[in-house]
Structure formats: structure tokens, C-alpha cells
N, C-alpha and C positions, 0 to 999 in steps of 0.2 A: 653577519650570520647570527641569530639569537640560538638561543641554547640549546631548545627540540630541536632545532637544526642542523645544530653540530651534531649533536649526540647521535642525530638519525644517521649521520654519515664516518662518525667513528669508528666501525668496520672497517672500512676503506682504507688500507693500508699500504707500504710501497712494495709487499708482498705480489697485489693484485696488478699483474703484468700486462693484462689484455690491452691493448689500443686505444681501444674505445675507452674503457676505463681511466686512461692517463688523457686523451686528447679531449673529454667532453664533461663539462662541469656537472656533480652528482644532480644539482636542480636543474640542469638541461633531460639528465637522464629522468630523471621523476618527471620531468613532464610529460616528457616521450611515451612513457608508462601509462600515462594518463588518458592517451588512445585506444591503447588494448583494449579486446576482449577479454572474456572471465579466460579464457581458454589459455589463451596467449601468454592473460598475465603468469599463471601456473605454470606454462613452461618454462619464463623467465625465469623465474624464482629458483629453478631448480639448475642452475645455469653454475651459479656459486654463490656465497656469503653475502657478497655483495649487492648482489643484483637482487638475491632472496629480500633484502632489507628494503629497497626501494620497488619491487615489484609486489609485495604486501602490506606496504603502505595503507594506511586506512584512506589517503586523498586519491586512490587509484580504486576506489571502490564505490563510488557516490551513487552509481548506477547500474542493479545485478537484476540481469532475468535468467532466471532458473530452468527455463520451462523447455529446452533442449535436453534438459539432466534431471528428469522430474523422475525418471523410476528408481535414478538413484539417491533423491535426495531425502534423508531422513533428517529428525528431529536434529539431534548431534551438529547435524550439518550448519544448520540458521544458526543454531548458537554459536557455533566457533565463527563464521561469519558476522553476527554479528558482535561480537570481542574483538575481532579483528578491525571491524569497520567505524564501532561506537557512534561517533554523532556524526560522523562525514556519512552515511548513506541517506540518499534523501529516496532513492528510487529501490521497490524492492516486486517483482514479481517469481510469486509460487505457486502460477499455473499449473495446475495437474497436478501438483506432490501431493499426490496422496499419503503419506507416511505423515505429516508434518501436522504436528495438533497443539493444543492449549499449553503443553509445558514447555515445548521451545520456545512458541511465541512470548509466552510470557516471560521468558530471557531476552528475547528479541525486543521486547518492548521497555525493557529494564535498559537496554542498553544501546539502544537507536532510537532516541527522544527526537532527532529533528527528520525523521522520517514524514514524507509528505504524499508519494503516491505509494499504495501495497496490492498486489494484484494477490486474491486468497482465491481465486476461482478454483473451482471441485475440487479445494481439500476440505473434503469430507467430513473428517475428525475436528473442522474446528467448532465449537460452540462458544455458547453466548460470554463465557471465561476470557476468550479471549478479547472479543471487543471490552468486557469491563477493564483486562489489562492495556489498551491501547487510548482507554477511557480515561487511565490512571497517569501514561507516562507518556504518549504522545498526541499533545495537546496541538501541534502543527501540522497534523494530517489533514491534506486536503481532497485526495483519490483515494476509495478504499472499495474494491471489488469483492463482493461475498458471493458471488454466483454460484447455486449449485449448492451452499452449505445449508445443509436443508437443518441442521439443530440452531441454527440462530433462529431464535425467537424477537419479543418485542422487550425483553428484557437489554437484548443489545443496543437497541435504538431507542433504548433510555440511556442508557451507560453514553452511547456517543454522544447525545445531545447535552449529557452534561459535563466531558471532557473534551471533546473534540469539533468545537464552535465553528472551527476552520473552513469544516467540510463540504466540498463544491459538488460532490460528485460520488453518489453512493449506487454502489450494481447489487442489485437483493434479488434479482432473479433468481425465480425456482424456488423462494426461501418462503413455504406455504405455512408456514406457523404465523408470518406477520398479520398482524390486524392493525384496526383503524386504531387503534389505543396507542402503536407502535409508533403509527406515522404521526400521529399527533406530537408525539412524545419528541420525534426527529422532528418537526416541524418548528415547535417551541424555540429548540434548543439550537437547531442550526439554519438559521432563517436566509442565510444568505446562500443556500443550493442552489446548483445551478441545473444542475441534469441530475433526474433519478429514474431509476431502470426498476422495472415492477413486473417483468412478465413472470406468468403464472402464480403472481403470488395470490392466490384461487380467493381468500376468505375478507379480499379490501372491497369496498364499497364505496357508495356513494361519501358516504360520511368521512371517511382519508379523506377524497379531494376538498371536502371544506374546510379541514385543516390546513391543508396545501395552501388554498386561497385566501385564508387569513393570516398565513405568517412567511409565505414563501415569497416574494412578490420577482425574486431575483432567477425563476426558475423559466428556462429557455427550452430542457428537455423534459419529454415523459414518457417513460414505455411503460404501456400496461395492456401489451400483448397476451390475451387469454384472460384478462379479469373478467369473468364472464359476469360478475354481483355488478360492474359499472351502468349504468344508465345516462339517456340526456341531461338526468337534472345534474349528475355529476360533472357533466362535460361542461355543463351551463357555471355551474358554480366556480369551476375551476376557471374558465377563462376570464371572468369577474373578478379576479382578484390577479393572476398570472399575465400583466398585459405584453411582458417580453417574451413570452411561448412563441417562439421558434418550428419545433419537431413534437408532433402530438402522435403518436402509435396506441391505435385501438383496435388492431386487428384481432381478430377472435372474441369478439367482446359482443 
């Protein structure tokens, strides 16, 4: 047993009577833990000493969706989860929290560097601050959902292209500030996308898809549901360079 190991199980005392407690080795029990839900694990925790220590574990938290507890969940919140979770969270969705803006995240992003999929749909409050902070300290993000955040601009999708090279898989729907200067900008920088979601984003043009086709070549998805600016020369240009396109959505266009 190396040292963070002991030490995680130091609590455990010959105090702690319970059965289960004596009949089942503590990394049996962390593993167990390892199943729960968010729900779950909080009730353990409050169980005793013991079990509080291995049911808030940070390797019992790799993977949180919030979005059952979104009216509760405020700024405070991500940050204590993430201090709790540090680099073991790799999965994070905050669908719906509306409360949740640039100053938590930017703890969140201070302190969950190997975070890879972030679901941010319709919060609101987030802006372009925050992708510059996820721009800065998590360079492993591969899924990053912006739907709905109608103040990220094309300043975001510079910041990601030059931090977060990773990225397979970016949802900007609803996000009507982007322009072609944006997508270009994410084109350059993360060339190896696979799926990118674009409905409504009103002001792309033909001119995005010829950035798409000259640096995307790895891209299988496209929605651009309601870009009403697209044309055939766009759809021409884009499939000219995109020859693993998959799922093409043009509707309303």
C-alpha cells in the first residue's frame, strides 16, 4: 500500500464496528463507491468518518452530470466539486445551471486540467472569459457543448484553437455572434474535429465552409440548421475538401 493510500484509510480505526467495515478491504470499498451516482455517493458520505473519506474521494467523481440539480446548482457549487475532484474528473455536464458563469468556471478550469468532455448548454452567463480560461489550463478537452451561450463570440474560438488542439467535437448552436473569422480561427487551430453543430448561428456564410475544407479534412458531422447566408457554392466547397462527411443538416437554409 503506498502512502496516499494509507493515509486515505487512516480514519479507519478499531473504533469503526460496523461489519462491513471489518469484513471488506477499504480498496474493495472505494471501488464499490466507484459505481454510485452523485446522489448515492452523498448519502454515503454522511453514513460516518469512514465512509465520508472514501465516498468523496476524488477517483469516485471522474464522471458528474448536474443537470437533475440545475436549479440548484450555483457558482460555489463547481468550485467545491471541483477541489474536490482536481484532475481525476474527466466528464463534467451543466446543462441548464443557469447560475454557473466565468468566475466558477475559471476555478474549475484552474483545477480540472484533465477534463475532456464539458456539457455548458444554456448557461447563460457564460462568456468568451471562460473558454479563454479552459483555453489556458485544459489543453485535453475533447467535447465542449456551448449551446445556447449566446455571449460567446469568435474571440472564444480563437482562445480554443490555440489552447485546446484536442477538440473533436464543439456544439455553438444558438451562439449568433460567430462569424466566418471565428470558424476560420477554430479551423487553423483544431484541425482534427470531427462533428461541429452550427444551427442558428444566423451571420456564417459560404466563406466558414472554405475554412472547414481547407483544414478540417477529419470532419464527419455538420449542423447548420437555419444558416440561412449558406448556398450551393458552400455545400460544393465543403464537400471538396471534407471527404469523410458522414451527417450533413441543412435544413432551413
Amino acid at each position: 500500500m503506498n502512502g496516499i493510500t494509507k493515509g486515505r484509510f487512516e480514519v479507519f480505526s478499531n473504533s469503526d464496528e460496523a461489519p462491513i467495515n471489518k469484513k471488506l478491504p477499504k480498496e474493495l470499498l472505494l471501488r464499490i463507491f466507484s459505481y454510485l451516482d452523485v446522489v448515492t455517493l452523498c448519502r454515503c458520505a454522511q453514513v460516518s468518518k469512514a465512509w465520508n473519506v472514501l465516498a468523496l474521494d476524488g477517483s469516485n467523481w471522474q464522471k458528474i452530470d448536474l443537470f437533475n440539480f440545475q436549479t440548484d446548482i450555483e457558482g460555489r457549487v463547481v468550485e467545491n466539486i471541483s477541489k474536490r475532484c482536481g484532475g481525476f474528473l474527466r466528464q463534467l455536464s451543466l446543462r441548464g445551471c443557469l447560475s454557473v458563469g466565468d468566475a466558477s468556471m475559471k476555478t474549475f478550469a484552474q483545477n480540472c486540467r484533465n477534463i475532456e468532455v464539458l456539457n455548458l448548454n444554456g448557461c447563460t452567463k457564460i462568456t468568451d472569459s471562460t473558454c479563454l480560461s479552459l483555453s489556458k489550463f485544459c489543453s485535453k478537452l475533447k467535447q465542449l457543448d456551448l449551446t445556447s451561450c449566446v455571449s460567446v463570440s469568435n474571440h472564444s474560438l480563437k482562445a480554443l484553437s490555440d489552447g485546446c488542439r484536442m477538440l473533436e467535437m464543439l456544439n455553438l448552436s444558438w451562439c449568433d455572434q460567430i462569424t466566418r473569422d471565428g470558424i476560420e480561427a477554430l479551423a487553423r487551430g483544431c484541425n482534427g474535429i470531427r462533428a461541429l453543430f452550427l444551427r442558428g448561428c444566423t451571420q456564417l456564410d459560404d466563406g466558414a465552409l472554405k475554412h472547414l475544407q481547407k483544414h478540417c479534412p477529419e470532419l464527419t458531422t455538420i449542423n447548420m440548421q437555419s444558416c440561412t447566408q449558406i448556398t450551393d457554392e458552400g455545400l460544393v466547397n465543403l464537400c471538396r475538401g471534407c471527404h469523410k462527411l458522414q451527417i450533413l443538416c441543412v435544413s432551413g437554409c
